[in-house]
N, C-alpha and C positions, 0 to 999 in steps of 0.2 A: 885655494885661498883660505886663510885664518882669519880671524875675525874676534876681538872680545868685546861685547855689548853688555855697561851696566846699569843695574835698577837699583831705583831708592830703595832704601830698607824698607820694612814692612811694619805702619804704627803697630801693628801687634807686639812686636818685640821691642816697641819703646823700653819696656820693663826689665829687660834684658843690660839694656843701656846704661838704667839706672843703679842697677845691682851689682855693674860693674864699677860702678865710680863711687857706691856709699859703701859701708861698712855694715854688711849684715854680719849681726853675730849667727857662728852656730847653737845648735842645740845646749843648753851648762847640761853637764856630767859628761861627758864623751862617748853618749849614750846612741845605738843607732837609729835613723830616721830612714822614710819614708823617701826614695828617690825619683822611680819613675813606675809606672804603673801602664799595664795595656789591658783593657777591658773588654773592646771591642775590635777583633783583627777582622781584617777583611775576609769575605767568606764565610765557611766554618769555622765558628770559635775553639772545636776542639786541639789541645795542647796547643794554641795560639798564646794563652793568654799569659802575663809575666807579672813580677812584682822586682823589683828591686830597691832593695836595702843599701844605705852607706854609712860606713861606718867613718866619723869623723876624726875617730882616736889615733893616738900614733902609738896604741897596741891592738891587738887581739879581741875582740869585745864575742865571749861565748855566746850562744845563741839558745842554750839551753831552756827551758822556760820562759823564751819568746812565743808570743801566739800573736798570728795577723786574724781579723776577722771582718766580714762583709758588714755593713748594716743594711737595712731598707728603707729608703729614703719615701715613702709610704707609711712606714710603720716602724717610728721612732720609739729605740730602744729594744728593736728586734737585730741582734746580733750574732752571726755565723761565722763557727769556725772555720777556714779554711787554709789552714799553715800551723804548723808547730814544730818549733824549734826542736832536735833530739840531741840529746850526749855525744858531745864530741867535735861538733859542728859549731863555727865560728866567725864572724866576719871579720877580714884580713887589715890592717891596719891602714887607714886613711882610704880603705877601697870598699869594693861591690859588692854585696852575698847577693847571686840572684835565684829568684824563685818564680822555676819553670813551669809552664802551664801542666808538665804530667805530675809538678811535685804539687799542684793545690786542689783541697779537700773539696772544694766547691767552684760554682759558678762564680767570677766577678760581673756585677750588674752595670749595662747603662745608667747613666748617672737620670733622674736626681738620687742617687746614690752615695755611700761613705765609706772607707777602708779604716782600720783601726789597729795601731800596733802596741800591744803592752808585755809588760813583764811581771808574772809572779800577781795580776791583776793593777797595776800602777799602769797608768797609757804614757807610753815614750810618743805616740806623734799619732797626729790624726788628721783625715785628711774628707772632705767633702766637696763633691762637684754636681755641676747642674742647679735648676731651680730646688733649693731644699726651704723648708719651711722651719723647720727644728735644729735651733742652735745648738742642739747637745752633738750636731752631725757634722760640725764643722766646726773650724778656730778663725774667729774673727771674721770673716766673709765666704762664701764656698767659691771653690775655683770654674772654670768655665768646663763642659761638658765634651768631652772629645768626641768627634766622629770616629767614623768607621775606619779601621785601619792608621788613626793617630792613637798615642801614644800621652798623658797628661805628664809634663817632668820640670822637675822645680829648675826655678831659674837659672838657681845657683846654686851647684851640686853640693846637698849636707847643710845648706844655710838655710835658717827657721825662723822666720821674724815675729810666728802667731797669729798670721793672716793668710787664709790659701789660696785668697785672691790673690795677692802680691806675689806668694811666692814658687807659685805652679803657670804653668803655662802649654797650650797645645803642641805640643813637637810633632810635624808630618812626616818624620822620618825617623820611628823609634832606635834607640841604642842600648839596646839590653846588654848589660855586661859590661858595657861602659861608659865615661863620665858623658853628660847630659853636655856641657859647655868646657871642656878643656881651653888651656891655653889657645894650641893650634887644633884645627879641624877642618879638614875640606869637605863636600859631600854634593855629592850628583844628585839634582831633584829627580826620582825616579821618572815623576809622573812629566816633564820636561823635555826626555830626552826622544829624540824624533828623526826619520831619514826621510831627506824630499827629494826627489820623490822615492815615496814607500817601493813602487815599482820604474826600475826603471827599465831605460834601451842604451844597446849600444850605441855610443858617444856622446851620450847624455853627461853632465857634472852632478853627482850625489852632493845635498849638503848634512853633515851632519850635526846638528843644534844639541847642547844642550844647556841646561841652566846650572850651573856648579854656584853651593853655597857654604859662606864661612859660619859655622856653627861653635868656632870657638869664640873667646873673649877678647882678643885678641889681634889686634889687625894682621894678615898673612900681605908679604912687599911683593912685589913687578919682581919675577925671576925666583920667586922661593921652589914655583912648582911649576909644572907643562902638563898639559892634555895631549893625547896620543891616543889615533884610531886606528886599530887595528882590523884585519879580515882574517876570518879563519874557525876555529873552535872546531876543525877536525883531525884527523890523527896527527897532521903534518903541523899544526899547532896555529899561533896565532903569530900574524906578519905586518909590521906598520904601514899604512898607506898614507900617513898625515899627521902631524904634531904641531902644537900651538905653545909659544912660550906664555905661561901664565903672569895674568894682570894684578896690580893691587886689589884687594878684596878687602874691605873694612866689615867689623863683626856686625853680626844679624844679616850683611849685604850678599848680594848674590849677584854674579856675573854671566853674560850669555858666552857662551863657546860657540863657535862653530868652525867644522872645518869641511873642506871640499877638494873630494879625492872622482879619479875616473870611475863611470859605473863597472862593475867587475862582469867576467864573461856572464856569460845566458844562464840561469838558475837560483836557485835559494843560495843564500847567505848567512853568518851570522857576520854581525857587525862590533866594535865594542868601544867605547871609550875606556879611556886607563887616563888616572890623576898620582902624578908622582911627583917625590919631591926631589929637586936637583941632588943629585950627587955633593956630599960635606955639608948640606943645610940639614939645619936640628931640626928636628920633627915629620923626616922626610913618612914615618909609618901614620902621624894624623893626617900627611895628608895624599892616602894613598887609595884610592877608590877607584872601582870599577861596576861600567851599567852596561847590558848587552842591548841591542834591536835584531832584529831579522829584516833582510830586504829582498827581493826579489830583483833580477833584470832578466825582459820579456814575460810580459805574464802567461800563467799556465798554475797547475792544466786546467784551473777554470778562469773563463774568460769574461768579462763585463761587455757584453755585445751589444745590449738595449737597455735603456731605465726612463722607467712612465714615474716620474715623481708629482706630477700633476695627476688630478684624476680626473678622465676623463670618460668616466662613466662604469671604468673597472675594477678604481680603485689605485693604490702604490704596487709595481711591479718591476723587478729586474730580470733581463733575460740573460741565463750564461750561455756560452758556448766552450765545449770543451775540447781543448790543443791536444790533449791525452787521455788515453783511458782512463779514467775513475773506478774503484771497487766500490766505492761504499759514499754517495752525496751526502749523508746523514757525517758525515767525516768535515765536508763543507760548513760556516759559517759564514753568515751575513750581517753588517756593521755599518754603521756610519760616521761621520767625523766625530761625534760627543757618544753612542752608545756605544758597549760593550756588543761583541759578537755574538746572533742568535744562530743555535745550528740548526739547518737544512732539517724539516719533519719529514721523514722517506718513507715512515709507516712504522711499523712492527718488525721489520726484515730491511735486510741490508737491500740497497740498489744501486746497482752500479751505472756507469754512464760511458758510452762509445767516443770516440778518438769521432770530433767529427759534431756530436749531437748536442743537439739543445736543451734546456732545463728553465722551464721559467720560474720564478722564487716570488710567492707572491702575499701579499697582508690579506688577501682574501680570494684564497684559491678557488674556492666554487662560481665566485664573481667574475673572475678573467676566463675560465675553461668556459660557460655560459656566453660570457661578451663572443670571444674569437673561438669560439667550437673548439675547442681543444681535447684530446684526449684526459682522462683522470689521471696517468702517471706524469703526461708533461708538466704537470703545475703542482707545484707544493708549495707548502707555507713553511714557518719556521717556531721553532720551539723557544717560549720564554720572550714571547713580545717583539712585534715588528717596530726595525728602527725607521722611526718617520723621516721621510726625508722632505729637509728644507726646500721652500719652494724661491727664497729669494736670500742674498746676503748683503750684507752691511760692510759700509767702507771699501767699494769695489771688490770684497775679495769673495772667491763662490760660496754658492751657496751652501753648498755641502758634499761630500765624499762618500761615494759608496766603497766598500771594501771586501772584498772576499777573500777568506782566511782558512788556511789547513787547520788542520787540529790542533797542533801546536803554538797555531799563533803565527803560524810561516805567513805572511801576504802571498794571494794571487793575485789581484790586482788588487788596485787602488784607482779610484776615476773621482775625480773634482769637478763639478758642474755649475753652469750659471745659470738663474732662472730664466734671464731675457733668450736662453739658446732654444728656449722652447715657447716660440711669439704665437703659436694658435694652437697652444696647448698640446701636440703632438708629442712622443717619445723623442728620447733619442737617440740617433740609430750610431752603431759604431761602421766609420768607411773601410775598415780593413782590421783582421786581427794583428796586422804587424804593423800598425804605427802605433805612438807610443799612447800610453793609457792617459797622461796628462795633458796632451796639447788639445786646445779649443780647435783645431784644425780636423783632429780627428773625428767628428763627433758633427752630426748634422741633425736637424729636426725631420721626425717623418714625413714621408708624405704621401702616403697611404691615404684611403679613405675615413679608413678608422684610426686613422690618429696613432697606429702603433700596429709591429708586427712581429708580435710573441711567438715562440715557437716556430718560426719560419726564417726565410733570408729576408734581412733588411732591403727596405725600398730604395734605403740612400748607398750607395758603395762607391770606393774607388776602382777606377778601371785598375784592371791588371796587377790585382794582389799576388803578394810575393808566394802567399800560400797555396797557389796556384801553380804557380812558374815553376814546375820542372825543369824546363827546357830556355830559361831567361838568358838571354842576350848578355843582360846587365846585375849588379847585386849592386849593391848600397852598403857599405862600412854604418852606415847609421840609420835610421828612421827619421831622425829631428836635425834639421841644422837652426841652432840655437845663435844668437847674439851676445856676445860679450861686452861690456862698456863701448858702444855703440858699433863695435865691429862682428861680423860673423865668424862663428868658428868653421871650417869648410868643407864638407862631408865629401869623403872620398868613396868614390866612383868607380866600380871594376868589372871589364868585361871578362867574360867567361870563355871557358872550351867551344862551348858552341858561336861565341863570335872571332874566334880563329880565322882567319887568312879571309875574310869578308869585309866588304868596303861598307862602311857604317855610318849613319847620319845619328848623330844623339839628340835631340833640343827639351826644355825645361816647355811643358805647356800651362797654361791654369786649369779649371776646370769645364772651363768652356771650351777646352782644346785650342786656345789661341796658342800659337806660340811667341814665348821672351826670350829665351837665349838658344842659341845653337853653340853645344859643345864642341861635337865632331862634325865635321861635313864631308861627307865621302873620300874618308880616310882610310886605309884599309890596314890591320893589325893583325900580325903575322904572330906574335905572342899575347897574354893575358895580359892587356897594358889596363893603366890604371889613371884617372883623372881627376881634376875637383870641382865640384862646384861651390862658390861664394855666397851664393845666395841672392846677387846681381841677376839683375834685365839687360838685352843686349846695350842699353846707353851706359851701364856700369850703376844703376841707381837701385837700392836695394830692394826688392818684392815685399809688400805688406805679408804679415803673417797670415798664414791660409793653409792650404793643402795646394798643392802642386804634383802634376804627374810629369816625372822622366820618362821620355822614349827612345827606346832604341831601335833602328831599322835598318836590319841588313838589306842592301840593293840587290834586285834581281842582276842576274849575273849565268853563265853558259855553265850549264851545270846544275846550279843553283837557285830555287826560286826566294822568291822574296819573304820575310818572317820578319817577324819584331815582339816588342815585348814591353812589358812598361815597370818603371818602381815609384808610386805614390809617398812623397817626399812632404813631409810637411814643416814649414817656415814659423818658428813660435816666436811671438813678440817677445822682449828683453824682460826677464825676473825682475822685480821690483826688489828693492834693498832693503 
């Protein structure tokens, strides 16, 4: 499924608007200004930080005798060099000179701060942001103070009106090296672009969102450009799964993309949007961009098993469990829906963790080891601030997401939670590691005495996890049978080697072991035959979302005793749109 969903412009860029329909004059002499400036990159500021020059002339403007310097918006009329123009060096005619964070002399400051460019001691353009107090630091009004990782860039690239209120503006997506508002421009909001679910299961639908914005001046038509998601980014290269023909887009507006491709086999991923312009339309390279994600299907190899987001006397805690060996948890990070990932504190020395074993991750590890006796290795905390987790959300949607993360940023899981799933404050517990990390189905509240069972096996489980099953009867094509526009998609059904030439009863039970449907009824299959289920009760009428066990049982027979087995299936209500 494609999809383009648009949003109003943004009153920030009212000014934007305006610049395009008056008539600012450039700078008189054809002299160079001031274009865009980055002061504060995200992270370390080392060689982050930029300046760019444009030159308005339709020649060569030497750079000779050019000098940029800082002031300190503290301490007016304190000025530092940090640029100088040398012999030889020139800004190219109607374009960019930029100057890279290894080519400048000093620190650029958070504003209330000022940049200063002159020649030979004459100031060609000046520029002031932030709360300043001294009008020698600005022209006309000072411009607004950019965040971290934005970018301050004049509205309208080369044009000076003498106010840097008017004529700067915050850009969240800097363009060093090139123009600030071209004619055409497409651009993928970084911070935007998303896969739901982060982890999935097989026969799940991946959706992938993102926000694309027109950053030229310019309106871009229905059919100039398409979105295309690709998988891939290893040797074998990158391969389409889904393409969306692009919508009108008017300047400053931005458009929601999304498309929805099948989840890819069991592992890491990288995923990628690509913006390109049709074939014979002009401008096909402004509007040509690319954003990667990473996603996961089946989580691994750490697991989201239990999470105490309430606290119930020990404090925030999640329990992993690990699908695979681990060398090194300290490699681990933990996240939430709005914080950045904290990594895993393992000590001073690497720790590895067993195919098998637990790990509790906690905001107050000597609290939880104390509450449930726990060993000192089982419980760690995490480095750089525990993400608190939401105890209720807004507008029916959960309350928040835990996330655990490889090093790189890979997802191991991703689990979304609702506050009401925990009504007497207990944990909660995961019924199986093989159903999928997002369904409310999978996930039940403790019910232990203490309210939670860190380090140990959950109280709540599904019968007859697959993780178990060696010897299974049955396997399941999916975890989830999901709904489509009020119909279910069908999760296919398949017996194994070991239900060969035995006569076999299948039925769908709930959790109280009633059962709704019988698929086979002492049938007997001579091959690895295969089946579906709807997601239907034996009247044909659909089963509320829930958890659900399939059973399979072979009949005792001359030879043969009787065996069975089960696959914990769960039923998730229809996505919201």
């Amino acid at each position: 499924m494609q999809r383009l969903i648009r949003r109003a412009p943004r009153a920030a860029i009212l000014g934007l608007a305006c610049s395009i329909c008056c008539s600012c004059p450039a700078r008189a002499g054809g002299e160079i200004v001031l274009n865009e400036i980055l002061y504060d990159p995200p992270g370390a500021d080392g060689g982050q930080e930029f300046v760019e020059l444009w030159n308005p002339d339709s020649t060569a403007v030497p750079l000779e005798g050019v000098v940029l310097e800082a002031g300190d918006g503290a301490r007016p009329g304190s000025w530092a060099v940090v640029w100088r123009g040398v012999a030889g060096s020139a800004a190219a005619p109607g374009g960019i000179f930029l100057i890279a964070g290894d080519a400048l002399l000093g620190a650029l400051q958070n504003g209330p701060d000022a940049v200063r460019l002159s020649r030979n001691g004459a100031v060609l353009d000046l520029l002031g942001y932030g709360d300043l107090e001294s009008a020698a630091l600005y022209e006309g009004a000072p411009a607004p103070d950019a965040g971290s990782g934005q970018s301050l860039a004049r509205v309208r690239d080369g044009a000076d009106t003498g106010v840097n209120r008017d004529d700067w503006a915050v850009e969240s997506e800097p363009t060093p090296g090139a123009a600030n508002h071209p004619d055409a421009r497409l651009r993928i909001v970084r911070s935007g672009v998303a896969a739901t679910p982060e982890v999935a299961w097989p026969g799940e639908t991946v959706e992938l969102r993102a926000w694309v914005k027109n950053s030229g001046r310019l309106p871009i038509g229905e059919g100039r450009w398409t979105a295309v998601t690709e998988m891939g980014g290893t040797v074998a290269g990158w391969g389409p799964v889904g393409s969306v023909a692009g919508g009108l887009v008017l300047p400053a507006e931005s458009l929601m993309v999304v498309l929805s491709f099948p989840a890819p086999p069991p592992g890491a991923h990288a995923v990628r949007l690509r913006l390109a312009g049709f074939a014979g339309a002009s401008g096909e390279t402004a509007l040509a961009d690319t954003a990667s994600v990473a996603l996961r299907t089946i989580a691994g190899p750490a697991v989201v098993s239990e999470i105490a987001f309430r606290d119930a006397g020990a404090g925030e805690w999640i329990e992993i469990w690990f699908r695979d060996r681990v060398e090194d948890v300290g490699a681990i990070s933990i996240g939430d829906a709005v914080s950045g990932p904290s990594p895993i504190d393992r000590g001073a020395s690497p720790q590895g963790a067993a195919a098998g074993s637990f790990l509790v991750v906690a905001k107050d590890p000597a609290l939880v080891r104390g509450s449930f006796a726990l060993a000192d290795t089982m419980v760690v905390g995490v480095i750089g601030g525990w993400p608190s987790l939401n105890d209720a959300g807004a507008g029916g949607l959960p309350a928040d997401r835990v996330r655990v993360l490889e090093a790189d940023g890979t997802p191991c899981d991703a689990v979304p939670y609702r506050g009401e799933s925990s009504a007497r404050g207990g944990s909660l517990e995961r019924l199986s590691v093989d159903l999928p990390s997002d369904a409310a189905g999978t996930w039940a509240e403790s019910i232990d005495p203490r309210r939670g069972t860190p380090g140990r096996e959950n109280s709540m489980k599904a019968p007859g996890s697959m993780a178990a099953a060696r010897d299974a009867l049955l396997v399941a094509g999916a975890r989830v049978l999901r709904r489509r526009g009020g119909e279910a998609v069908p999760v296919v059904l398949r017996l194994t080697a070991a239900a060969r030439g035995r006569r076999l009863t299948v039925r769908v039970h709930d959790l109280l072991g009633r059962p709704l449907r019988t698929l086979v009824e002492g049938q007997r299959f001579d091959s690895e035959g295969s089946f579906l289920w709807d997601g239907r009760d034996e009247r044909g009428a659909p089963v509320p979302p829930g958890l659900y066990v399939i059973r399979a049982e072979a009949l005792p027979e001359e030879g043969a005793s009787a065996r069975a087995s089960s696959v914990p299936m769960a039923v998730a209500a229809e996505r919201a749109r």
